[in-house]
N, C-alpha and C positions, 0 to 999 in steps of 0.2 A: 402461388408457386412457392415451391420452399428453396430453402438453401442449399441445400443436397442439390439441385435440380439445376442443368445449365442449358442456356438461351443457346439453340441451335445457329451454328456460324451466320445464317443468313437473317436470323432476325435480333440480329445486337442492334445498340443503339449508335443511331447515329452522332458524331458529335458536333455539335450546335455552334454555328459561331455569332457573336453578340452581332443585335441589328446597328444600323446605321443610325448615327442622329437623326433626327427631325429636323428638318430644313428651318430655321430663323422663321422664315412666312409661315408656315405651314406648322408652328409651334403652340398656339393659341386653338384650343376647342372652340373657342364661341368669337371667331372672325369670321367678320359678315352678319351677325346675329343682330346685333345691338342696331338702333338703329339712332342716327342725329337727333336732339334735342329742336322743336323747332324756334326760331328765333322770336316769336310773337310770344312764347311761354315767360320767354325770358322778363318781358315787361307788364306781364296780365294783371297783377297786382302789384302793386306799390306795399315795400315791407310795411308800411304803420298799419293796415285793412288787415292782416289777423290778426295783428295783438287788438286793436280794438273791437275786433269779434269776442277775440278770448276776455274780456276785458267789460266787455258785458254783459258777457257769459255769467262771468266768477258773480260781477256786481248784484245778477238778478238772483242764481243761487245763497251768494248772503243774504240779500235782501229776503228770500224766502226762509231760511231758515231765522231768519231775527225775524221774524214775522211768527212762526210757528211756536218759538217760544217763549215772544210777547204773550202772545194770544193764549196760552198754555194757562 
């Protein structure tokens, strides 16, 4: 449409008036989604069982790389 050119009475725009807030509750996309934690996760491990995983991790990777370039 060009400028020259005017929008017949019956199809101007209507004008728009702002929506309503979103209700407090109903503000959150993702309620209801998530779900509780359950309480047996909470004690599955004892914190020292990964660092001692990681910890024998590291030990055997040294150990392999001083091994590789002893043996070199």
């Amino acid at each position: 449409m060009t400028v020259d050119q005017r929008l017949p009475v019956d199809e101007r725009p209507v004008p728009v008036s702002r929506p309503a807030e979103t209700p407090e509750c109903e503000a959150s996309t993702c309620a209801g989604i998530s779900t509780p934690e359950s309480v047996e996760l909470h004690t599955a491990w004892p914190g020292w069982v990964p660092l001692l995983v990681i910890a024998v991790m590291v030990v055997c990777c040294v150990g392999f790389a001083v091994g590789r370039i002893a043996g070199w």
